[in-house]
C-alpha positions as a Markdown table, in Angstrom:
| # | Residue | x | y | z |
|---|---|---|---|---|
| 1 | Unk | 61.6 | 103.3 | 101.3 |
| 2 | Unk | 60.8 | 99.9 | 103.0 |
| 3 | Unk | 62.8 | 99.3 | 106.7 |
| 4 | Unk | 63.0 | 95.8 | 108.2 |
| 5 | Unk | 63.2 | 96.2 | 112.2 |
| 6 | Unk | 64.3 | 93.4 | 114.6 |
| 7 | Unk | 63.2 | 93.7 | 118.4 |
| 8 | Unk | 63.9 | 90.8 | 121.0 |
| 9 | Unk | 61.5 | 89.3 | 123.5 |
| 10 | Unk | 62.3 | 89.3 | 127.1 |
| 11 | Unk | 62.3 | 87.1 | 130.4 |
| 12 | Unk | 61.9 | 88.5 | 134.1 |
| 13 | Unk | 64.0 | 86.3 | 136.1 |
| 14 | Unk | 62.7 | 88.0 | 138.9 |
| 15 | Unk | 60.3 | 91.1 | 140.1 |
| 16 | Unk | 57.2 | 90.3 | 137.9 |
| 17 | Unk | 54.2 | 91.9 | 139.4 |
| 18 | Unk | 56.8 | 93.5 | 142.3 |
| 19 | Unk | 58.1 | 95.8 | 139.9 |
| 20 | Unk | 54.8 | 97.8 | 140.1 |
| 21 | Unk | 55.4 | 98.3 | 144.0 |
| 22 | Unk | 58.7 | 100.0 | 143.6 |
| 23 | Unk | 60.5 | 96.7 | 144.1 |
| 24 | Unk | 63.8 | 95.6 | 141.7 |
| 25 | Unk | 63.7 | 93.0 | 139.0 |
| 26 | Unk | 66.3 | 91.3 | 136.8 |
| 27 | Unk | 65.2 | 91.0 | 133.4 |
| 28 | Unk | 67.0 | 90.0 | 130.4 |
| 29 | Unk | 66.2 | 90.3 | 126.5 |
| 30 | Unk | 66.0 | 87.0 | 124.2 |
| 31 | Unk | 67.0 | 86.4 | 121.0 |
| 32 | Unk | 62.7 | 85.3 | 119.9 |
| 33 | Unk | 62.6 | 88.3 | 117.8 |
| 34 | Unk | 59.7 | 90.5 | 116.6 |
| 35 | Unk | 60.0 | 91.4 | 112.9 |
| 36 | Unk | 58.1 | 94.5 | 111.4 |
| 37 | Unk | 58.7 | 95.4 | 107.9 |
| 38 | Unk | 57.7 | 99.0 | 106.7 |
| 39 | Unk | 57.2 | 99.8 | 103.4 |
| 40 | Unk | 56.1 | 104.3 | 102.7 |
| 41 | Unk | 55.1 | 105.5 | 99.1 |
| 42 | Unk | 54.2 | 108.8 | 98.9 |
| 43 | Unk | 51.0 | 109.6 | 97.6 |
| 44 | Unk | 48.2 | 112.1 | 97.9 |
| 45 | Unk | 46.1 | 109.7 | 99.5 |
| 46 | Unk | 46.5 | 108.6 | 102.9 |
| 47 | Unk | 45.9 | 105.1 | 103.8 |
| 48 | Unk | 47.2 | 102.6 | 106.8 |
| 49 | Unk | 47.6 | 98.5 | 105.6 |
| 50 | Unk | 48.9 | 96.1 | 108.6 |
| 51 | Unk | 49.4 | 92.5 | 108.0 |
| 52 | Unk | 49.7 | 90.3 | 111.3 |
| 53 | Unk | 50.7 | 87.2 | 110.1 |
| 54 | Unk | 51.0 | 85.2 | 113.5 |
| 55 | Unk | 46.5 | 86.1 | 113.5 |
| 56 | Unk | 46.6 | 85.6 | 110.0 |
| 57 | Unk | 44.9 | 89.2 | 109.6 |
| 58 | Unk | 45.5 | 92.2 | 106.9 |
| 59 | Unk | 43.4 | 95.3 | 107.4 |
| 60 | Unk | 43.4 | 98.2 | 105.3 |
| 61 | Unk | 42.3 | 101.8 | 106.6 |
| 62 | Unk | 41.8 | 105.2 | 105.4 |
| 63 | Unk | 43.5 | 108.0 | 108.1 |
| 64 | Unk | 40.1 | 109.3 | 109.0 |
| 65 | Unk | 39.1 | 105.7 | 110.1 |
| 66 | Unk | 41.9 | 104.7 | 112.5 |
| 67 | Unk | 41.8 | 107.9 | 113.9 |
| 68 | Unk | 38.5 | 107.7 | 114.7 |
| 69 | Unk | 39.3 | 104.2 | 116.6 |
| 70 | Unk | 42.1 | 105.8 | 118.4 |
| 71 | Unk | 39.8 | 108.3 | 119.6 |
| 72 | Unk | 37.6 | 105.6 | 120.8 |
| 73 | Unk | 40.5 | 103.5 | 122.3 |
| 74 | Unk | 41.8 | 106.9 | 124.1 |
| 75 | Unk | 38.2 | 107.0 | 125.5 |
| 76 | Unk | 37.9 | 103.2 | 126.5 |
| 77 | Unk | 41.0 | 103.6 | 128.7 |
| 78 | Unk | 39.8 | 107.0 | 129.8 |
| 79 | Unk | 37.1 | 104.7 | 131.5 |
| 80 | Unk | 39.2 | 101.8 | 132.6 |
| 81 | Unk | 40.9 | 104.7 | 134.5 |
| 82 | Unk | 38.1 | 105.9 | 136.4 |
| 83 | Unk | 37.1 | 102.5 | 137.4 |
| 84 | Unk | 34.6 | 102.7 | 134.8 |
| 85 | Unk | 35.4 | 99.7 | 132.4 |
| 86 | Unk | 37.8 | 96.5 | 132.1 |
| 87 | Unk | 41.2 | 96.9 | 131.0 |
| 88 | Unk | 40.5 | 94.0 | 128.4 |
| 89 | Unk | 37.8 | 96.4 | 127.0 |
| 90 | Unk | 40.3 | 99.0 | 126.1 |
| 91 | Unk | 42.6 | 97.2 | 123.1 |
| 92 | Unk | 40.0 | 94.6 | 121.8 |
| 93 | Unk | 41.3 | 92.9 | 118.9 |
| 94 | Unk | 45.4 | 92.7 | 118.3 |
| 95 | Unk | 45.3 | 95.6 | 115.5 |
| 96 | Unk | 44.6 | 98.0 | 118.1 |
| 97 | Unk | 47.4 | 98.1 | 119.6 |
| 98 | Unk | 49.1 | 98.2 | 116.3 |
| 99 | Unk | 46.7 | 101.7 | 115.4 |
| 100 | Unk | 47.6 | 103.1 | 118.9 |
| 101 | Unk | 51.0 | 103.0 | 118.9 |
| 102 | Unk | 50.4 | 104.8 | 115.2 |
| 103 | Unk | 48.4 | 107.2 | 117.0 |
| 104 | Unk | 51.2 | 108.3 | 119.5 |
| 105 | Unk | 53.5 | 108.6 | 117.4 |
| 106 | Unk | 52.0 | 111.2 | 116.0 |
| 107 | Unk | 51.4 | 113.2 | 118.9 |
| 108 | Unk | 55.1 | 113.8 | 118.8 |
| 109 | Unk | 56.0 | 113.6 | 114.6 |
| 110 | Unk | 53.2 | 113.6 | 112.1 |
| 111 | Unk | 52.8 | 110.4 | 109.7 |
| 112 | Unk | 54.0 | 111.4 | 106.2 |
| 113 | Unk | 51.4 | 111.5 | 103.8 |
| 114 | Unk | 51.2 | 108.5 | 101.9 |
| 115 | Unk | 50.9 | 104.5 | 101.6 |
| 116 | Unk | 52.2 | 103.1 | 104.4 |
| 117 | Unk | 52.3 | 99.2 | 104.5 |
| 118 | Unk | 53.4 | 97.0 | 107.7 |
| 119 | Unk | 53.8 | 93.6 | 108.2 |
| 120 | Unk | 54.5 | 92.1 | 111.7 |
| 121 | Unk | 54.9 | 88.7 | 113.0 |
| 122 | Unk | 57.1 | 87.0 | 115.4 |
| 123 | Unk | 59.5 | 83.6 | 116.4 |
| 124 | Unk | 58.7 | 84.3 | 120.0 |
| 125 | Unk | 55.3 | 83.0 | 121.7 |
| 126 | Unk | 52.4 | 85.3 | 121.9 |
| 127 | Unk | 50.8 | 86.5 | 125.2 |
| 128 | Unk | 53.0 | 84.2 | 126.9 |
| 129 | Unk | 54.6 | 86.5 | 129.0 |
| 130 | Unk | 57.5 | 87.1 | 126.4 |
| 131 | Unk | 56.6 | 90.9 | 126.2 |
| 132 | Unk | 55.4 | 90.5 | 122.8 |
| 133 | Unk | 53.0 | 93.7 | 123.4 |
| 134 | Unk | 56.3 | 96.0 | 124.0 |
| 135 | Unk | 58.2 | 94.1 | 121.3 |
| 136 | Unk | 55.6 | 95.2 | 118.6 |
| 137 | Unk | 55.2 | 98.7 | 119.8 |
| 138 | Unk | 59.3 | 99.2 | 119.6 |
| 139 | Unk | 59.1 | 97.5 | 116.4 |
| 140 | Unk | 56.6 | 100.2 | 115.0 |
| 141 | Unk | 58.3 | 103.0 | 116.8 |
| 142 | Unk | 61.7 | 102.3 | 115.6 |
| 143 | Unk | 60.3 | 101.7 | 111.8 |
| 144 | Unk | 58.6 | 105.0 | 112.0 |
| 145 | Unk | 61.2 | 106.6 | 113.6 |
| 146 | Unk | 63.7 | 106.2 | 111.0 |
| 147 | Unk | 61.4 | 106.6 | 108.0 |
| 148 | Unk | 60.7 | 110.1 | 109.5 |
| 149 | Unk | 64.4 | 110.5 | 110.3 |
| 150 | Unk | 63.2 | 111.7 | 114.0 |
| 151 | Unk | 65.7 | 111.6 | 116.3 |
| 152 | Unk | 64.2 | 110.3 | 120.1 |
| 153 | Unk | 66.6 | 109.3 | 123.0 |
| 154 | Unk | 66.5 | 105.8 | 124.8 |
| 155 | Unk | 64.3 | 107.4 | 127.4 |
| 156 | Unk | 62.0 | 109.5 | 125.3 |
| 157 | Unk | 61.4 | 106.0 | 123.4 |
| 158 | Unk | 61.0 | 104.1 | 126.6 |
| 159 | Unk | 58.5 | 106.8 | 128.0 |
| 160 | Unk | 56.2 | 106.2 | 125.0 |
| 161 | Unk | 56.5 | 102.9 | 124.9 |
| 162 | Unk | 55.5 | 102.5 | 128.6 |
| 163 | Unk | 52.6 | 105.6 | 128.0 |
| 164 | Unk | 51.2 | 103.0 | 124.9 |
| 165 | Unk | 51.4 | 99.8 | 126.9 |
| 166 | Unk | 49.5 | 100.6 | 129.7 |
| 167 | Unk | 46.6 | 100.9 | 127.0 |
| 168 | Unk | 47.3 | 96.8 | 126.9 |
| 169 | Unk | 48.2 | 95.9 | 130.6 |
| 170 | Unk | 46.6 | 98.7 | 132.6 |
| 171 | Unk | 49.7 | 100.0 | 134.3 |
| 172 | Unk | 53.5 | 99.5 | 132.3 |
| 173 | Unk | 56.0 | 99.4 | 134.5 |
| 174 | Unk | 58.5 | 99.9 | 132.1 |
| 175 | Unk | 60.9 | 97.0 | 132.5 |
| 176 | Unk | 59.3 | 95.2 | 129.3 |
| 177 | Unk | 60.2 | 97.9 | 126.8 |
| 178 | Unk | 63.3 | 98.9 | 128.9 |
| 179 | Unk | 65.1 | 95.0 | 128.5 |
| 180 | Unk | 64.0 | 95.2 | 124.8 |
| 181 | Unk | 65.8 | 98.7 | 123.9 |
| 182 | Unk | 68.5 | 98.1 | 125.9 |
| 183 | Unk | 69.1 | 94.4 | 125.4 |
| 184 | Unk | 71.8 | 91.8 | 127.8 |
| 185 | Unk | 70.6 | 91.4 | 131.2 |
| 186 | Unk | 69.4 | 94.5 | 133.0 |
| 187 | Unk | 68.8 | 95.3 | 137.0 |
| 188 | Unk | 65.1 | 97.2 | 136.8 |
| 189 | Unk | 63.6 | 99.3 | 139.6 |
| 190 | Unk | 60.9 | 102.4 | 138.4 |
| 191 | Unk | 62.3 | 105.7 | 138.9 |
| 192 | Unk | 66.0 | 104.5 | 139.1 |
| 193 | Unk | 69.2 | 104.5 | 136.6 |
| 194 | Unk | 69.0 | 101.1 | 134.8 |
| 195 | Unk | 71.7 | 99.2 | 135.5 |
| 196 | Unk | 73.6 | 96.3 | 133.4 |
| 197 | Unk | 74.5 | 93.1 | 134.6 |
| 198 | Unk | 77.3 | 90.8 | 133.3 |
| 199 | Unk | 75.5 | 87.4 | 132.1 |
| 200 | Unk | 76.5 | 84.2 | 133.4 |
| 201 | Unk | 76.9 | 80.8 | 131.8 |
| 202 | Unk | 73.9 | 78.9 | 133.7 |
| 203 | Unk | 72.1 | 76.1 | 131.5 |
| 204 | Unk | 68.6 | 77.6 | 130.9 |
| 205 | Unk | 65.4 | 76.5 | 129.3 |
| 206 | Unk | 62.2 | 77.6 | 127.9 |
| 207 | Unk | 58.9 | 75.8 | 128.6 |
| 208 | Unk | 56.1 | 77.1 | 126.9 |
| 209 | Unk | 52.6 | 75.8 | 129.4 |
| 210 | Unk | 50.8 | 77.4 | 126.7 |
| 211 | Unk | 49.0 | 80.8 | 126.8 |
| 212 | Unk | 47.0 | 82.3 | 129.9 |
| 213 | Unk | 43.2 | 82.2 | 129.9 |
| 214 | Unk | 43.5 | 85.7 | 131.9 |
| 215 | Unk | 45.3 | 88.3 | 130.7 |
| 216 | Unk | 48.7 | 89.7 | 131.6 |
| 217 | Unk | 45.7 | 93.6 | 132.8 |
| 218 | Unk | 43.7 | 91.0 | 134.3 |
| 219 | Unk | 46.3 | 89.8 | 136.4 |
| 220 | Unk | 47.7 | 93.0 | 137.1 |
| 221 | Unk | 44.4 | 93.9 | 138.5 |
| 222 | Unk | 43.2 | 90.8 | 140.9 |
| 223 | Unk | 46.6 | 91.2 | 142.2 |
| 224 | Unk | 46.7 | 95.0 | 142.7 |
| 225 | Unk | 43.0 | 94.2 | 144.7 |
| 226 | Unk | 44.4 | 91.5 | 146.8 |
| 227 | Unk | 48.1 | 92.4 | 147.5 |
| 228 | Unk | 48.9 | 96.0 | 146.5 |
| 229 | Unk | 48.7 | 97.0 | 150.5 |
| 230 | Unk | 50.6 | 94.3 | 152.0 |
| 231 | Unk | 53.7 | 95.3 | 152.4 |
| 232 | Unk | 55.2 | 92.2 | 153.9 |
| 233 | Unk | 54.7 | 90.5 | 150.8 |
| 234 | Unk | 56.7 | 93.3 | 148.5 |
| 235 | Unk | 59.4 | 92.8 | 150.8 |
| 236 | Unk | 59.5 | 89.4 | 150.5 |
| 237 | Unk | 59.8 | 89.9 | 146.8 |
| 238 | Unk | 62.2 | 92.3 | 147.1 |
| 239 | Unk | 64.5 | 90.4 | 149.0 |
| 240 | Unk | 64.7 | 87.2 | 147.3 |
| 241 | Unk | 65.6 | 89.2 | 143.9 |
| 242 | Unk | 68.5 | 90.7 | 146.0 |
| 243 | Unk | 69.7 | 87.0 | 146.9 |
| 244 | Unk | 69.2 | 86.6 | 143.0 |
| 245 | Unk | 71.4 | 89.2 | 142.1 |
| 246 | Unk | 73.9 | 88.4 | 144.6 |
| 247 | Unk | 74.0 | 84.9 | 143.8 |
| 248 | Unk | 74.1 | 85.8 | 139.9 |
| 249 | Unk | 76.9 | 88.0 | 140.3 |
| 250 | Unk | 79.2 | 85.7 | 142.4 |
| 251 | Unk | 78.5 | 82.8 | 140.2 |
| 252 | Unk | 76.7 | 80.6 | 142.7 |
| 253 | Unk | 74.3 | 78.6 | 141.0 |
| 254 | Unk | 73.0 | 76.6 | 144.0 |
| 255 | Unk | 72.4 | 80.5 | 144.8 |
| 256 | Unk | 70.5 | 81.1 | 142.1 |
| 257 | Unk | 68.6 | 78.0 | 142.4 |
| 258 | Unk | 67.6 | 78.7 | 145.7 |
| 259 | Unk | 66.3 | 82.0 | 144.6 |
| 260 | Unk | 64.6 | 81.3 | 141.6 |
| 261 | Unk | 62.5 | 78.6 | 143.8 |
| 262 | Unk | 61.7 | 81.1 | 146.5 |
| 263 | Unk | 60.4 | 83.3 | 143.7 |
| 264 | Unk | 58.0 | 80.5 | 142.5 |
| 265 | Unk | 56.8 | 80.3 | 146.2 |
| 266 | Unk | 56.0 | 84.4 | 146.3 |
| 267 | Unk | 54.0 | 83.9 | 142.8 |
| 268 | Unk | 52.0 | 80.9 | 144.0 |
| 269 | Unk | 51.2 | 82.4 | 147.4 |
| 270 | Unk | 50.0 | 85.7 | 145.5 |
| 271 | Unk | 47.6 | 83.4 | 143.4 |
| 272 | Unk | 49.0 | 83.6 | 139.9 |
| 273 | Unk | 50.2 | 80.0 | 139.4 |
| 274 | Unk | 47.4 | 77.7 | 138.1 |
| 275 | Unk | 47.9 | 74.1 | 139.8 |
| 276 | Unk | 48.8 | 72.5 | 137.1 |
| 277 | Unk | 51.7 | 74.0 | 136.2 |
| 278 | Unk | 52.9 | 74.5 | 139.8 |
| 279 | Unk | 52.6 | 70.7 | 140.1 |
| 280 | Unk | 54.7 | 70.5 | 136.9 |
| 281 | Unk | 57.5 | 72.6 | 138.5 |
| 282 | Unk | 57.4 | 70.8 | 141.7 |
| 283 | Unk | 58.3 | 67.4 | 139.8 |
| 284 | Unk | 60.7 | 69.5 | 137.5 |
| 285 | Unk | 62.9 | 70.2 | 140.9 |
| 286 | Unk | 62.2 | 66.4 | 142.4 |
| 287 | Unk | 63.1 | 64.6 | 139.0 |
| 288 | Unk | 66.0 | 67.0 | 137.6 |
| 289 | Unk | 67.0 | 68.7 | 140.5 |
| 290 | Unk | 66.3 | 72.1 | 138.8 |
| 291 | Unk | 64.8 | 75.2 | 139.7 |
| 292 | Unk | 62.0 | 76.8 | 137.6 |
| 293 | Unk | 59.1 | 79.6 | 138.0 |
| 294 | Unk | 56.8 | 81.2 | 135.5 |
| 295 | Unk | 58.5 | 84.6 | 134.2 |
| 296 | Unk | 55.2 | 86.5 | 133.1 |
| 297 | Unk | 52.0 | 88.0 | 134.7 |
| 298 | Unk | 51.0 | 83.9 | 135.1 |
| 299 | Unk | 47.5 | 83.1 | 134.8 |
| 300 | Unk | 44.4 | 83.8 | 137.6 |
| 301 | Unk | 42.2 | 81.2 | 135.3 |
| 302 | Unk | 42.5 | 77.8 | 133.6 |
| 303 | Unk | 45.8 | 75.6 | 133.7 |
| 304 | Unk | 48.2 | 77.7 | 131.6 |
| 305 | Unk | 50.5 | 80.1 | 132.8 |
| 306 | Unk | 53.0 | 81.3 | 129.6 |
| 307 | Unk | 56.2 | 80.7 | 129.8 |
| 308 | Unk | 58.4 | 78.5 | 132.4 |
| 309 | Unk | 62.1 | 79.3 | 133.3 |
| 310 | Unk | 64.2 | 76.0 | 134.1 |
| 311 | Unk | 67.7 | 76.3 | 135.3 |
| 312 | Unk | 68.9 | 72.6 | 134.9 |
| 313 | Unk | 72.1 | 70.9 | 133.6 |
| 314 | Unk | 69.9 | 68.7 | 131.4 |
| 315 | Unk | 67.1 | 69.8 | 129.1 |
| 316 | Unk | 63.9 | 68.2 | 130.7 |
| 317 | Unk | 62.4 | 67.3 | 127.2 |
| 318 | Unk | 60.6 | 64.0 | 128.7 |
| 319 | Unk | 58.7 | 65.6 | 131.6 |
| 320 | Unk | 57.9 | 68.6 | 128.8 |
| 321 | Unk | 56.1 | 65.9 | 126.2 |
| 322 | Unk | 54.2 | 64.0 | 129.3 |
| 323 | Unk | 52.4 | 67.3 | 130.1 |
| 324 | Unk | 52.5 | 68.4 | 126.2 |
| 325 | Unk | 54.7 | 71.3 | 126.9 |
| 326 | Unk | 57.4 | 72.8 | 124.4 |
| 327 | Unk | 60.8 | 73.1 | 126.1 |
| 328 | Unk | 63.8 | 74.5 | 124.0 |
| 329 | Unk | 67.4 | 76.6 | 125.1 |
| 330 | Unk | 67.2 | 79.9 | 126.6 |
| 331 | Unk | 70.1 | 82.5 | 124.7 |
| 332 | Unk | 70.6 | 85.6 | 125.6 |
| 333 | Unk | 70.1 | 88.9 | 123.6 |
| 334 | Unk | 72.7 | 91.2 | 123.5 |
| 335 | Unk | 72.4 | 93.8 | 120.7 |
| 336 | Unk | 70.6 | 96.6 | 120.5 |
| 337 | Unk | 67.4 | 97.2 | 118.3 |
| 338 | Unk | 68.1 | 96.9 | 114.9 |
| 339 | Unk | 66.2 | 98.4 | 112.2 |
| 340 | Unk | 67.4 | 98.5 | 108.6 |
| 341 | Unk | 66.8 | 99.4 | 105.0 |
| 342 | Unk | 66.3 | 97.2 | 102.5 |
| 343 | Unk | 65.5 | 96.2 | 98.4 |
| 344 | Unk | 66.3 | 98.9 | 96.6 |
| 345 | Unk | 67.5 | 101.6 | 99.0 |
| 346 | Unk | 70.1 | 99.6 | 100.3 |
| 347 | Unk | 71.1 | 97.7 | 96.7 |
| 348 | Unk | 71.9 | 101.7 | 95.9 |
């Protein structure tokens, strides 16, 4: 059987890094899918092939192999746990993550004995705070889970998903695999019901500042060390996504603008925005009157910081090619994880 499995990216509008101290976030899913396409022949042999086309890399292993690694992952977080290691030392090279998320799987449903073949690779951009880690994971998850016709609830899926990416970020809050099985626009706080949120017709943009020297773990950490106990800032946080949501819901978009800049200020203050690209917002807001803040971990290093949300009624495409930045339309993803058969199965 061979299974073709769409998952969409996502975009915090507000809460990154706040939603690990119990604060809300607004989050939304995008339609930059992740594509994974499955292919199982039984056989008497047991053997693992993964394609990544987006690092241009095919591996083929043998069970006893990538169980092995995944033991050796497991123990490399085990570390990184007891302040023994780096969180980048855990998943070192992008098939890990693919082989762990294999490996927890089947603590809950055994792989089927056999040839299974997987090819991944994605229209969204790549470690730039697009939750590209959580969309491959769902992608492998929902593949396996309907060539092992398992049955797993929303939250039973979200739970592993969150369990697997703290193996990539250190701590998961959730809210990255959450937006991505549930899809639309989505109020996120841990421990609470997640709630929907009707979308709104603001004129939104992408800009792509190019991927982070530090990663989204490493930023997790220097800002877990600096900030975790200051619980003025959280609050701060906290309050300007309330304003967001209220704002959002009653269709004020000078609201939402106000909001979304305050946000910007939080993220700078807590030292995640490289210069350059806070210089770049600062003339988006003088030159177009808009209102933009980076929507992932941002960067602690170098001059990138992933992606850039930009509520304008124009598309800033001029500033964009001055600084060499990519700029296109933000849409909304509304549908829920799809995952289908396909070539012969579903000719039949």
């Amino acid at each position: 059987m061979k299974t073709l499995c769409f998952v969409p990216a996502k975009l915090i509008l507000s809460g990154e890094h706040a939603v690990l101290y119990q604060c809300p976030a607004l989050s939304m899913a995008i339609d930059l899918p992740t594509y994974c396409e499955c292919e199982y022949t039984p056989s008497t042999l047991f053997s693992v092939t993964i394609e990544l086309v987006d690092f241009q890399q095919k591996h083929c292993f043998p069970y006893e192999i990538w169980q092995k690694m995944c033991i050796e992952i497991e123990s490399r977080y085990l570390l990184f746990q007891h302040k023994s290691g780096a969180i980048q030392s855990v998943l070192t090279k992008p098939i890990d993550l693919i082989l762990n998320t294999l490996f927890h799987f089947e603590e809950l449903c055994p792989l089927k004995a056999g040839d299974w073949q997987f090819k991944i690779y994605s229209d969204a951009y790549i470690g730039r705070g697009l939750g590209s880690s959580a969309a491959v994971i769902l992608s492998l998850l929902t593949s396996l889970i309907k060539h092992h016709n398992f049955d797993l609830s929303n939250d039973a899926l979200l739970a592993l998903a969150q369990r697997i990416e703290c193996r990539q970020h250190g701590k998961s809050s959730g809210i990255d695999p959450a937006t991505l099985i549930y899809g639309g626009l989505l109020q996120y706080q841990s421990n609470l019901p997640i709630q929907r949120v009707n979308a709104q017709n603001f004129n939104a943009w992408l800009i792509d500042t190019g991927k982070p020297l530090s990663t989204t773990g490493q930023c997790v950490e220097h800002v877990k060390q600096e900030w975790a106990d200051n619980k003025s800032c959280w609050k701060s946080f906290k309050k300007v996504t309330r304003r967001l949501m209220e704002a959002w819901s009653e269709e004020d978009s000078l609201g939402v603008k106000r909001a979304i800049r305050k946000n910007q200020k939080l993220l700078f203050n807590i030292g995640v925005v490289p210069a350059k690209v806070q210089g770049f917002i600062d003339r988006l807001e003088n030159q177009h009157h808009a209102a933009a803040k980076i929507c992932g971990a941002g960067s602690i290093s170098g001059d990138n910081a992933g992606i850039v949300l930009c509520i304008s009624e124009d598309p800033p495409y001029a500033l964009c090619e001055t600084y060499d930045y990519e700029c296109l339309p933000l849409h909304l993803y509304t549908k829920a994880i799809e995952c289908n058969v396909i070539e012969s199965e579903k000719r039949a």
